[in-house]
PALUM-437143 format. One line per 4 residues: for each residue z negated, y negated, x of C-alpha. Coordinates in pm, 1 decimal, m for minus. Each point is the difference from the previous one (the first is absolute). Example, Ala and Ser with C-alpha at 12.3 -4.5 7.8 and 13.67 -1.06 7.14 Angstrom:
! PALUM-437143
m780.0,450.0,1230.0  66.0,m344.0,137.0
//
This chain:
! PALUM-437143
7433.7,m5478.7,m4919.7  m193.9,277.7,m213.7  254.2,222.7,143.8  m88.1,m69.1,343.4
m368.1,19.5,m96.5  26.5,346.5,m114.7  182.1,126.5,321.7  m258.0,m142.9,199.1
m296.4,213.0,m226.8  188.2,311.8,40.0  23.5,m93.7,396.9  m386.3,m23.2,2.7
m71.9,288.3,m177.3  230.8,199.1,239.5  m174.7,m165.8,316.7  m344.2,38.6,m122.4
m37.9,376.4,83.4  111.1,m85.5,355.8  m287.8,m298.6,26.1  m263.0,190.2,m132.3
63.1,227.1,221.7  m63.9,m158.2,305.6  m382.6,m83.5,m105.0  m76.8,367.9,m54.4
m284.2,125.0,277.4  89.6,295.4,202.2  m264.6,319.8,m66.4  m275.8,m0.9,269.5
m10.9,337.0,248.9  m217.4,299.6,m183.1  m303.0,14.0,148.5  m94.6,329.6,144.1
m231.3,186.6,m176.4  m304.8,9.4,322.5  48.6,m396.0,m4.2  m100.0,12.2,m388.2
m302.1,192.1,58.2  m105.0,m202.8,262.1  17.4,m280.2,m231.1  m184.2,165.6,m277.4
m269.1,58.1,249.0  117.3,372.7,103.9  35.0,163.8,338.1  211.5,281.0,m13.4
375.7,74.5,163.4  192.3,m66.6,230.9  16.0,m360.4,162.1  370.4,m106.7,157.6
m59.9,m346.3,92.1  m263.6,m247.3,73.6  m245.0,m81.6,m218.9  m339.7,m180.9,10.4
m292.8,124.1,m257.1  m225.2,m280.5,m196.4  m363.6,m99.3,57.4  m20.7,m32.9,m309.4
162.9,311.9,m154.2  m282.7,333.8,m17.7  257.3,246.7,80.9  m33.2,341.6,m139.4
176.4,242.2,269.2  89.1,304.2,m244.9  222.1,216.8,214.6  180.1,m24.6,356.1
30.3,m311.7,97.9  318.3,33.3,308.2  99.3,m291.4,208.0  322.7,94.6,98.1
193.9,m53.3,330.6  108.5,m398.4,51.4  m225.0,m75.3,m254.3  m350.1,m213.0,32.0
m302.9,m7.4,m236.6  m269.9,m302.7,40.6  m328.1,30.6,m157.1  m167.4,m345.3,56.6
m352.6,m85.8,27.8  m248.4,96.7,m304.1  259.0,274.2,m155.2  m166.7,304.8,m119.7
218.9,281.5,m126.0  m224.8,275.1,m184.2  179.3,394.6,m15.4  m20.1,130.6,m356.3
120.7,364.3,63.6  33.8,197.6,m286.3  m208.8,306.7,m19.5  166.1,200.4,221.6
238.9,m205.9,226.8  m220.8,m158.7,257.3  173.8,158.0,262.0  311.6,m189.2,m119.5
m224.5,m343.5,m36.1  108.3,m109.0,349.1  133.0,m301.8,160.0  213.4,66.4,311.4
277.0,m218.5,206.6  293.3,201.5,160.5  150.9,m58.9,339.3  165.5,m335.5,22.3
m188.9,m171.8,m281.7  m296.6,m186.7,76.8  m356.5,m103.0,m220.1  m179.0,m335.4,53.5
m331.3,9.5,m132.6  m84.5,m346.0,m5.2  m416.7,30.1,m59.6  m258.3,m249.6,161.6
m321.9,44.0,46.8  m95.9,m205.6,m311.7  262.1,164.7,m198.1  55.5,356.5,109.7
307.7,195.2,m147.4  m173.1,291.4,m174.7  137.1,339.1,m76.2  m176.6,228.5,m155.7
m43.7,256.3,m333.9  m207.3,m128.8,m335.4  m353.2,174.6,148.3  67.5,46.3,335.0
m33.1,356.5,95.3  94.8,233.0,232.0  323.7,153.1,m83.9  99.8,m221.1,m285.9
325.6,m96.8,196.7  205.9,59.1,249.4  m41.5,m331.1,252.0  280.4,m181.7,190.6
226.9,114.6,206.9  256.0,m130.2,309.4  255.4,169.9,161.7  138.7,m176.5,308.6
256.3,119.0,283.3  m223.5,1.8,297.4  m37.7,311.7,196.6  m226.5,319.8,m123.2
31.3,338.7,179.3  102.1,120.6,m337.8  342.8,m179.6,121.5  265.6,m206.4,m199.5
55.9,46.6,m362.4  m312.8,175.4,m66.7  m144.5,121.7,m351.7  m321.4,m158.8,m80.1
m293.9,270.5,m146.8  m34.4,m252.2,m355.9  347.5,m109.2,m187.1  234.8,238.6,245.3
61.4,m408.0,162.6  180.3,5.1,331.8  m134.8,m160.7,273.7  41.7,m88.8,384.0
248.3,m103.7,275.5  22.6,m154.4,265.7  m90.3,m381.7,m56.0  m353.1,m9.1,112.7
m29.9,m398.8,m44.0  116.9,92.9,m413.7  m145.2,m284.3,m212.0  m58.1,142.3,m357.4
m152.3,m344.7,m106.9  m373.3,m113.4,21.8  m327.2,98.4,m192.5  m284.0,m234.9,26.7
m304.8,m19.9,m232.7  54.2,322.7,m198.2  m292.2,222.6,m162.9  131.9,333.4,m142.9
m221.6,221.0,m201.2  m19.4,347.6,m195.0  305.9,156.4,228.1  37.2,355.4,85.8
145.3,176.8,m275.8  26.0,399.0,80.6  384.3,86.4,17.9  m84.4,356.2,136.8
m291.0,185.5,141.1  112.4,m113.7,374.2  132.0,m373.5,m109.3  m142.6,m300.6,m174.7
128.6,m366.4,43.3  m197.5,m250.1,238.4  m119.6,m320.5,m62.7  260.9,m178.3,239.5
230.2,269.8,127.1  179.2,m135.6,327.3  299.0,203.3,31.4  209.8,m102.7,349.4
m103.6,m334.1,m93.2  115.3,m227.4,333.9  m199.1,m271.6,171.9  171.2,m272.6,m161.9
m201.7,31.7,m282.8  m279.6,m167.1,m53.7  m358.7,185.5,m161.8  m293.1,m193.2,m4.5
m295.8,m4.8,m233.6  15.9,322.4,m200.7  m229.5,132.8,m215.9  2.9,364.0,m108.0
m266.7,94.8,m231.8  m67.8,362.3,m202.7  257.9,159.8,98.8  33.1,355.5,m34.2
203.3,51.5,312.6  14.1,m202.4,339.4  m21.2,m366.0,m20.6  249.6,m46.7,252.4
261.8,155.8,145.4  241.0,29.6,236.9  323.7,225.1,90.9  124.7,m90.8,311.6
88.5,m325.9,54.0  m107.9,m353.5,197.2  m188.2,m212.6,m264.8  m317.6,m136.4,54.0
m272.1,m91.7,m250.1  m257.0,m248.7,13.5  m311.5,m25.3,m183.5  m26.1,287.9,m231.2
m316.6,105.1,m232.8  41.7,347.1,m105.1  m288.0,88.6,m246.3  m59.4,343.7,m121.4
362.6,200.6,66.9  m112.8,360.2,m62.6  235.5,134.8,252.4  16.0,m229.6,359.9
0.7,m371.3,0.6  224.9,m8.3,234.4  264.9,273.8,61.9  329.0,m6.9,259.9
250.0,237.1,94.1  310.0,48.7,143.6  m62.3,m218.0,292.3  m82.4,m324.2,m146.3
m75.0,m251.6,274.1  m79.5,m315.9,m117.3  m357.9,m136.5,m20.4  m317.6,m45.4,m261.2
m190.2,m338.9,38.9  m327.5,m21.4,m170.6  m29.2,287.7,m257.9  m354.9,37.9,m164.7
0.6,377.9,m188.7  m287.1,17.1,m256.0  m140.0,405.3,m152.5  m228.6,10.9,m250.9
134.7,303.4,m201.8  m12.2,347.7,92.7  306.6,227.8,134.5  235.6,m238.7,177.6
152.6,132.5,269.2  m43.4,m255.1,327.3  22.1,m363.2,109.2  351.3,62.3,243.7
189.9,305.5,m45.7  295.3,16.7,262.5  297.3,311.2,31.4  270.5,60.3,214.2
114.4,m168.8,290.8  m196.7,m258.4,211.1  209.2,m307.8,18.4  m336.0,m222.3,66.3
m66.6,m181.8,m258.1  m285.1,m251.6,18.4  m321.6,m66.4,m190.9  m173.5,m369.9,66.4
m322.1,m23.2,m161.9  m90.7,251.8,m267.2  m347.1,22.4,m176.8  m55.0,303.3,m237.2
m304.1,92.6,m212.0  m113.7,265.6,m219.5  m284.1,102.0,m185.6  114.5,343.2,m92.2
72.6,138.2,377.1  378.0,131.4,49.8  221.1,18.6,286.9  120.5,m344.6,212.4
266.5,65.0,209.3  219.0,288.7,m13.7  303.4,77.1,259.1  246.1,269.6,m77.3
220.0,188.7,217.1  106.7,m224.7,315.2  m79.7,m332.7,m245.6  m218.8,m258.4,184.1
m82.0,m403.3,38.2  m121.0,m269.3,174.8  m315.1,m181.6,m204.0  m214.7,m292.4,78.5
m279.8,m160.1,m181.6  m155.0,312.0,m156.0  m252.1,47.4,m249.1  m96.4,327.5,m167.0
m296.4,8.9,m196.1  m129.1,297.4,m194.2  313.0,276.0,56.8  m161.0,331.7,80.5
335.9,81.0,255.2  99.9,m272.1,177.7  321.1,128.6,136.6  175.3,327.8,m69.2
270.4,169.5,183.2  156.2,220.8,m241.9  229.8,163.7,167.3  m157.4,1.8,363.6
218.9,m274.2,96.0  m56.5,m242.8,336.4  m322.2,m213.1,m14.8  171.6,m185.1,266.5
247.3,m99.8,m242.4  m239.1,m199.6,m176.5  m179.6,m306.4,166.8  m298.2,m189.2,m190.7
m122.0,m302.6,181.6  205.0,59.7,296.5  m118.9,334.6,101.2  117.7,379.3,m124.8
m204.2,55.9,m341.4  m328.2,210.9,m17.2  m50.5,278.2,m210.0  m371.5,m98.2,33.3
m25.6,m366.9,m18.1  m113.1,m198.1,m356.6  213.8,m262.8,61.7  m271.3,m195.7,m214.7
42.9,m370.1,127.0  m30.1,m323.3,m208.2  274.0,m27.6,m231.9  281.9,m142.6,128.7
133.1,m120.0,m323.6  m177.4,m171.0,m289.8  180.7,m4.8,m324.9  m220.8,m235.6,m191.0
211.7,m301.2,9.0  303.5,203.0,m122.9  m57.7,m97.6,m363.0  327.5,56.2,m56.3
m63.2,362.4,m25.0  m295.9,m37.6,m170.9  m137.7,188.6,326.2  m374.6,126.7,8.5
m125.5,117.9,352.7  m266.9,297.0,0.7  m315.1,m163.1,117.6  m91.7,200.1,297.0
m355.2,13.1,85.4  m222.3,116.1,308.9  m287.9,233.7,m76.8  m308.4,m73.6,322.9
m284.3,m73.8,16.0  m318.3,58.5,m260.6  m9.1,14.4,m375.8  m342.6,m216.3,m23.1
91.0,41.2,m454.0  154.4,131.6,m275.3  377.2,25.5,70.8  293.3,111.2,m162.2
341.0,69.0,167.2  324.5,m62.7,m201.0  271.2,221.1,m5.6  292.3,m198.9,m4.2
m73.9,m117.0,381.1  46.7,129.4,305.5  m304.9,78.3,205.7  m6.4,47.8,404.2
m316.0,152.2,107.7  m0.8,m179.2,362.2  m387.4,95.5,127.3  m294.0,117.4,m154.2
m67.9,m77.6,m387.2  m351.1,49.4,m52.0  m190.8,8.5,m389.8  m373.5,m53.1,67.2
m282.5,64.4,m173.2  m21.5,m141.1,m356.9  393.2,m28.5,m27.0  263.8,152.4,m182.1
339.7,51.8,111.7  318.9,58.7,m320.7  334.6,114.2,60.7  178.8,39.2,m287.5
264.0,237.4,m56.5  336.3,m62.7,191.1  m143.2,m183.0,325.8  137.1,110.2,289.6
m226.5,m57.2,359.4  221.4,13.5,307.3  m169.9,m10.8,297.5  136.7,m196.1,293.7
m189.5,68.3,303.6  54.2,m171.7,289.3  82.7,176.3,367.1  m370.3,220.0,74.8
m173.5,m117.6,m325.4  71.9,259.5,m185.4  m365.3,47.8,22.5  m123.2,m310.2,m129.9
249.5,16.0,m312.7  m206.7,185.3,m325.2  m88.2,m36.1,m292.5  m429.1,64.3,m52.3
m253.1,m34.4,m250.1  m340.8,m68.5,89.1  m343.5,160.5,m175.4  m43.6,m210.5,m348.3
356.2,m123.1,m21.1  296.9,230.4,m242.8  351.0,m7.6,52.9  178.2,105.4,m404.2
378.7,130.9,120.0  171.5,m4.9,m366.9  300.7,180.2,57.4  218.4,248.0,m241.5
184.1,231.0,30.7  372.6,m233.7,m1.0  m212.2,m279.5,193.2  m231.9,113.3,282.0
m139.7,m201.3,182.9  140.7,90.0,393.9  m125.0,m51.0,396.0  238.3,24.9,259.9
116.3,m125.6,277.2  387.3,m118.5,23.1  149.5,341.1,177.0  m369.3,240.4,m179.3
m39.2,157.8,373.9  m281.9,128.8,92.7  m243.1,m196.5,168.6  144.7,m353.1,m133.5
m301.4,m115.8,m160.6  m386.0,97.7,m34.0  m9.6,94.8,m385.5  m266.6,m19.7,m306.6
m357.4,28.3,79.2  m277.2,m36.3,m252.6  m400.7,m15.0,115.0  m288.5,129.0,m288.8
m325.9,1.1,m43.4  m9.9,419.4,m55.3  m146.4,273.8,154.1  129.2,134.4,370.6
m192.2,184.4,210.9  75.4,m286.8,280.8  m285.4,m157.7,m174.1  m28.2,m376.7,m197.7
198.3,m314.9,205.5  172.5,253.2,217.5  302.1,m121.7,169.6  361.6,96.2,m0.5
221.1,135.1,253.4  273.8,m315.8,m96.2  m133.0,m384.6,m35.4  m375.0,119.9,70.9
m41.9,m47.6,m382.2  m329.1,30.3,m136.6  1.9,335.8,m314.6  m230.6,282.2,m155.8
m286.2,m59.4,m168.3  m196.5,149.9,m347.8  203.6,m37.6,m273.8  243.2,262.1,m46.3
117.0,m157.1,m342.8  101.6,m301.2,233.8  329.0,m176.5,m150.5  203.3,m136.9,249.6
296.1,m49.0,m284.9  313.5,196.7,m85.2  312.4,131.5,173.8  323.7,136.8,m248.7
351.1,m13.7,124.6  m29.3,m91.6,344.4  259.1,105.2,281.4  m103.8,m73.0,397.9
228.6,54.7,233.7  28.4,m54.2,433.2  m331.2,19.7,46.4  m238.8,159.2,247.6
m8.5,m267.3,275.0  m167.6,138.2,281.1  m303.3,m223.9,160.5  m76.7,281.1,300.8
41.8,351.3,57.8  m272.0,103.5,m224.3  37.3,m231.7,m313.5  303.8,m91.2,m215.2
34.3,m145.2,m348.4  48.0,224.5,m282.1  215.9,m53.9,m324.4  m290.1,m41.2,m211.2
m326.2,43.7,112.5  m334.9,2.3,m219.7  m341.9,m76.4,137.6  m265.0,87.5,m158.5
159.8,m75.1,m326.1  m162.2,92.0,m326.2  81.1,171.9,m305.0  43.5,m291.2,m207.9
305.1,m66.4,204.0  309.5,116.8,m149.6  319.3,124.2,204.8  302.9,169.8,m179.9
400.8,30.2,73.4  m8.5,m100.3,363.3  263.7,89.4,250.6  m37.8,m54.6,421.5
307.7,2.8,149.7  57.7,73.6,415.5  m301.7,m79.6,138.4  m144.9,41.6,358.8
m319.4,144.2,m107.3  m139.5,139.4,m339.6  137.9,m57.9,m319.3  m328.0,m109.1,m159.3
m333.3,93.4,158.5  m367.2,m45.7,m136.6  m325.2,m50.4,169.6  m224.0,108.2,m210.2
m30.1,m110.0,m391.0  59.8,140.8,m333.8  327.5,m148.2,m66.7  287.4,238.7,m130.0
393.9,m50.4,m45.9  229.1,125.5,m187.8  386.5,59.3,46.2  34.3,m7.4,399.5
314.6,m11.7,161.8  25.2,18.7,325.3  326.8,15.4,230.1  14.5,32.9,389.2
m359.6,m86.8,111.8  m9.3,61.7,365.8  m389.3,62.2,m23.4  m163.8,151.4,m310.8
116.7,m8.9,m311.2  m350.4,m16.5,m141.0  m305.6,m36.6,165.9  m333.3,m13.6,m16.4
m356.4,m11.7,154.9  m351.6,m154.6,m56.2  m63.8,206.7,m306.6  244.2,m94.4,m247.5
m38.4,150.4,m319.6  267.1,m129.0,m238.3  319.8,177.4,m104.9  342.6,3.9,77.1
237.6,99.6,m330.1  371.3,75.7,44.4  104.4,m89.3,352.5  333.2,68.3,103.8
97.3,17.9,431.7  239.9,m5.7,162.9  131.4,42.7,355.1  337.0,m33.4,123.9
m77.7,m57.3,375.5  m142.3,180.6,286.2  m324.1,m132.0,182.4  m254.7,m25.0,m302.8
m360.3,118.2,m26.8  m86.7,140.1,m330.4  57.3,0.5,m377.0  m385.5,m27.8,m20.1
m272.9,m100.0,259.2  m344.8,34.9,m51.5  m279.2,m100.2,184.7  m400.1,m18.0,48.2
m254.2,114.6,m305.8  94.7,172.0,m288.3  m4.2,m162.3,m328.6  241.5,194.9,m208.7
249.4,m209.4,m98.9  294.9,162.6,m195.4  326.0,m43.8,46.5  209.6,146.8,m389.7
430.7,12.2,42.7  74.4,m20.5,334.3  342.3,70.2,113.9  128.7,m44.7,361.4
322.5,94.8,145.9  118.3,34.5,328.2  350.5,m15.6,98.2  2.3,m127.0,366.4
285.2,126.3,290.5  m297.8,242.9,142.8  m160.6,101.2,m347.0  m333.7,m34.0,232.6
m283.7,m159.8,m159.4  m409.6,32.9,m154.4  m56.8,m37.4,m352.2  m373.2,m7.0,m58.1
m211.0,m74.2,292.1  m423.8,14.6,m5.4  m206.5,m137.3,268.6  m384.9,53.0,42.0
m152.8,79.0,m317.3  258.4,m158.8,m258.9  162.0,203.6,m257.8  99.9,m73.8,m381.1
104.6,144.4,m290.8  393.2,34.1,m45.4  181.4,146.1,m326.0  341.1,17.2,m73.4
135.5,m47.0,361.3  362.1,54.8,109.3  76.5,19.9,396.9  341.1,40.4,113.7
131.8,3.8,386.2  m278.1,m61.4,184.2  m150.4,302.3,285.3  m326.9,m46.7,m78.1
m144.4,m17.7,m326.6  m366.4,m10.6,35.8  m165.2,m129.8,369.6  m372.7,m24.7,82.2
m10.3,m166.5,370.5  m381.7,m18.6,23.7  m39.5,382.0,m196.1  m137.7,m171.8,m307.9
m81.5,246.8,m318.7  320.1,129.6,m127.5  m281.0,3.4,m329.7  32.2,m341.1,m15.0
366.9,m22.9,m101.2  47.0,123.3,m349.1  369.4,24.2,m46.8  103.6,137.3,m405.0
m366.5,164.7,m30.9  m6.8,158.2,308.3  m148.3,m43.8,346.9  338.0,m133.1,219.0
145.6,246.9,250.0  245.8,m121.4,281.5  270.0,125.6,m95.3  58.6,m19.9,m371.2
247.5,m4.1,m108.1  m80.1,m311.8,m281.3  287.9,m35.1,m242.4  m169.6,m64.9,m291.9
147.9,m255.4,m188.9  280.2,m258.2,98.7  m41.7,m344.0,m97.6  264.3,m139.0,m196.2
59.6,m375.2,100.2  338.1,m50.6,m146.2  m150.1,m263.8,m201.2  m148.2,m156.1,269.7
272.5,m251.2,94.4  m215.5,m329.9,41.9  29.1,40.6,377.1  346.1,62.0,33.8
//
């Protein structure tokens, strides 16, 4: 028996290897080293397969971040992934999905997917990228401008996924001095994907755009881009639905940019503002659209044909687009219920009527001048630094549309030198608008309560130390309307104005008649410029007497009167600096023109391409026109001293 008991123990121990064995767990598959980033919380790689992000996981996107062919990445609702690039790589701080793979941002409107850098500025990263196989005229297999990606085919219903609810901020990093990355770059995506809801916020390139292609987008806020909101090439021809395009910083390049071929694609309902001018629509070589439902307010060109391409190509409301139309209609979208993007529209806000008290303009809206704006007597009219004034006549009341200050009211215009304050009309041609006009209680030999040639205002009466406020940093431009073949509106024009009044650093861009013009007073300016006037330059009559110190003309057009008109009774103003160039196709032109008895005293004057220098109409004294010293001859020459306004860039 104990002999069979100890065979069976050295059986067991034998088997017992062999049954422990079979309990032993297989290893699990090594996990690839993108999947255990992602699961630390780290973007960066190459994806292969499908994976879906976490709400509740703040990812920090460090690098690339590929989605590679047959693979899909879902970002549900609420995700926010935040780029971290290190100092130096945000060009390679990108996310981007590759033909054949497909993203499905999940986002609602309550819970928005969010992609953006840790402050949010321009240039901090590169964006996000698709490339699709639909068709671009850049053909199959092409090689994307950012990551060398290829792009395009022939599969224009291509369904790289779906993006819905997604805010992306702080894109645009600078790769080169011709490329930086987009907010959402669209490269051949096809129209089986699905865009909608997009936010693209300071980004230092476009906000969106698009290479070719058939997708379509709807609802997209696109908020300070500083290159074009929305951008398309290579024959992309799939639609926009309600895009609202916000400016409020200076040098962005335009609201639509579009290049290359014209495959029609189609804008429904865009509203753009700006408070700091800039370009709307811009249409390059044979590029063109079809757009409904728009609303441009305060662009200084509305649309732009770079390259001298078709108008016909590009229809706006169901006709061929104007060069000279506002295209200033109600907004046709309004963002404020898109929370989502935390979305702010510019107010926009219609100057008419009269200023009856104090009031102060605010430079972060938009103002349309739509009729006459009137400050009367015991009021005082502020525009701070920044504020743009665009005014939006309508068809024949160009006359009625001015901004003018009555006897006992002040306009203060605060500008500086990187924030004037500007007036212009959408395209600045001449004769858009009426211009500035201020009425004093000074001295003009029209006598006290006289009345203007424009509005019948009431000026001029005893006080030559009258204050009607303070101009610095102002720019007009498009003024001059005409009201009949004797009268027109000038740029700026001073009535009676006193010396207490104080005008510096103001620039009058293409206007009908005279750059600024004063009746009478004792008011001087100082730092004049004054570009393609089609009237005077300067002018003056009733016996002003102030002084004019560095003025700088010019005249690039045929057709204009004079650098310097001036009229009636002598009073001896002086005009110190004055520098006017003329470089018109007939180099034909008067410089300094006295009627009656007028004359002045002139010093340091520099007069370049004009035919006549020096013109008395009525025979006036030559002795009354002091020019360095000396009584004026008529035919110089006066080269005495150039003005240098190379630091003058305010107006630019």
């Amino acid at each position: 028996m104990k002999k069979n008991l100890l065979l069976l123990g050295i059986f067991l121990m034998t088997l017992t290897p062999f049954l422990t064995g079979c309990d032993k767990e297989e290893p699990l598959p090594e996990k690839k080293p993108v999947i255990e980033l992602i699961e630390r919380g780290e973007l960066k790689g190459t994806l292969d397969e499908n994976y879906t992000l976490s709400a509740s996981t703040n990812y920090q996107l460090t690098g690339s971040f590929i989605v590679n062919e047959g693979a899909t990445l879902t970002i549900p609702a609420g995700t926010r992934i935040t780029a971290t690039a290190a100092a130096g790589n945000a060009t390679e701080t990108y996310i981007a999905v590759m033909r054949g793979a497909r993203i499905n941002v999940q986002g609602t409107a309550d819970a928005p997917v969010i992609m953006t850098s840790t402050q949010g500025k321009a240039g901090d990263w590169g964006g996000l990228t698709l490339c699709g196989k639909a068709t671009t005229t850049a053909g199959a297999d092409a090689t994307a401008e950012v990551g060398n990606f290829k792009y395009g085919g022939t599969e224009d219903a291509d369904n790289s996924g779906a993006i819905s609810y997604l805010v992306i901020k702080g894109s645009g990093a600078k790769i080169n001095s011709e490329s930086e990355y987009n907010g959402l770059t669209l490269y051949s995506v096809g129209s089986g994907t699905k865009v909608s809801n997009v936010a693209v916020i300071n980004g230092a390139d476009d906000g969106v755009e698009f290479f070719g292609g058939t997708v379509s987008v709807e609802n997209l806020y696109l908020e300070n881009n500083e290159d074009d909101a929305i951008d398309w090439t290579e024959g992309w021809n799939g639609t926009v639905k309600n895009a609202y395009v916000k400016h409020t910083i200076k040098g962005f390049s335009t609201v639509v940019e579009a290049d290359g071929k014209n495959n029609n694609p189609k804008i429904e309902n865009l509203t753009a503002v700006s408070t700091e001018n800039g370009t709307a629509l811009q249409f390059k070589k044979q590029s063109g659209a079809t757009i409904t439902g728009l609303s441009l307010i305060g662009y200084t060109k509305i649309v732009d044909m770079v390259d001298g391409g078709p108008l016909a190509n590009v229809k706006i409301n169901g006709e061929t687009a104007s060069l000279d139309k506002a295209y200033d209609g109600p907004a046709t979208v309004d963002p404020s219920s898109w929370k989502w993007a935390d979305a702010n529209a510019i107010e926009v806000v219609e100057l008419k009527g009269e200023v009856t008290a104090n009031t102060t303009l605010d430079a972060t809206k938009a103002y349309r001048l739509t009729g006459a704006y009137i400050v009367n007597n015991g009021a005082t009219l502020t525009i701070p630094a920044g504020t743009r004034i665009l005014a939006v006549a309508a068809e024949g009341k160009q006359t009625e549309t001015y901004i003018a200050v009555m006897q006992g009211a002040k306009i203060n215009i605060q500008g500086t030198a990187e924030n004037p304050v500007i007036m212009t009309s959408p395209n600045a041609k001449p004769q858009d608008w009426g211009g500035l006009t201020i009425c004093g209680n000074a001295t003009t030999t029209a006598g006290v309560n006289a009345t203007a040639e424009v509005g019948d205002f009431k000026y001029g009466g005893t006080n030559d130390k009258d204050n009607s406020g303070s101009i610095s940093y102002l720019v007009i431009k498009g003024s001059g309307a005409r009201i009949n073949t004797e009268s027109e509106y000038n740029g700026l024009t001073l009535y009676a104005v006193g010396s207490q009044t104080k005008v510096s650093n103001v620039a009058i861009i293409n206007g009908a008649d005279d750059g600024v013009e004063f009746f009478g007073g004792t008011v001087s300016v100082e730092n004049l410029y004054l570009e393609n006037n089609e009237d005077d330059s300067i002018d003056w009559t009733e016996g002003w007497n102030g002084t004019v110190k560095n003025a700088y003309v010019v005249h690039t057009i045929d057709g204009f009167s004079t650098v310097v008109e001036a009229d009636g009774v002598n009073n001896n103003p002086k005009i110190e600096n004055l520098t006017a160039i003329n470089t018109n196709a007939s180099k034909t032109g008067t410089a300094l023109q006295f009627k009656k008895q007028s004359g002045g005293t002139f010093t340091n004057v520099y007069l370049e391409g004009y035919s006549k220098l020096v013109d008395m109409p009525n025979n006036g004294p030559l002795a009354n026109i002091l020019i360095e010293g000396k009584t004026a001859t008529l035919t110089g020459p006066y080269q005495t001293g150039k003005l240098d306004i190379g630091t003058w860039s305010w107006f630019k």
